[in-house]
N, C-alpha and C positions, 0 to 999 in steps of 0.2 A: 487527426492530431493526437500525437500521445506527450505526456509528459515522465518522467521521470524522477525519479526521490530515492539517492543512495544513503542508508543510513549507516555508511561506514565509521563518518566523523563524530556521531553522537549513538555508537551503538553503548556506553551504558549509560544517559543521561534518562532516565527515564520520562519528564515531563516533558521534556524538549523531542523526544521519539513521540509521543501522543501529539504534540503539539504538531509536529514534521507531517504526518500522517493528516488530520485532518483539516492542515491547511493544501494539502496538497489533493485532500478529495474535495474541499470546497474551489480549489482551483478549477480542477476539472470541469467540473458540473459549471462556473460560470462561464469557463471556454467551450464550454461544451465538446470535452476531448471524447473519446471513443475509447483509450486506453489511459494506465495508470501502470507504470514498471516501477515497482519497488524491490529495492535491490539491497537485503537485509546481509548478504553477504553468508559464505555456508560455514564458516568457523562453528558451533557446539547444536547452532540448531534454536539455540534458545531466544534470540533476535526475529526470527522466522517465527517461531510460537506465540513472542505477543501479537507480531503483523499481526497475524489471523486472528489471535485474542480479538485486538481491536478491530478488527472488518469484520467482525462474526459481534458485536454491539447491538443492542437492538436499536439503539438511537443514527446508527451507522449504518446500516443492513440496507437498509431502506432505498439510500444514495446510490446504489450501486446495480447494476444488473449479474454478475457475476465473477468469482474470484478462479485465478488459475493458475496454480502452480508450475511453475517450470517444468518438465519432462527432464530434458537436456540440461539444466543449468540449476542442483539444488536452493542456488544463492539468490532468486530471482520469482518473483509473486508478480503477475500480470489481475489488476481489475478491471473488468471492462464494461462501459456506462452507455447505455440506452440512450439517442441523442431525445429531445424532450422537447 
């Protein structure tokens, strides 16, 4: 299962991007997804930098088995979660 979280619609809301983000990894983790496509979109880069800000948390870190960057697609952050 993967889910997905564009933050094109709230890229400058700031609470509302933290909020978006860890409802969508506490989603994961209760579906027990495998993947997570956050897709901060590639305009300045600087939407991309919190993602990681906040997956790089130590309160956050934890939740997740590993983060991965697009290759092919700057605009696009895959996490991918250990089933449990």
């Amino acid at each position: 299962m993967k889910l997905t979280l564009d933050l094109h619609d709230i890229y400058n809301r700031g609470d509302d991007i933290d909020r978006a983000l860890r409802g969508v990894i506490d989603e994961a983790i209760a579906k027990k997804a495998k993947l997570v496509e956050i897709i901060p979109g590639k305009g300045s880069g600087q939407l991309k930098k919190r993602v990681l800000r906040f997956l790089d948390r130590k309160d956050i870190k934890p939740l997740y088995h590993r983060v991965e960057k697009d290759s092919h697609n700057f605009g696009r952050v895959f996490v991918h979660f250990r089933p449990k």
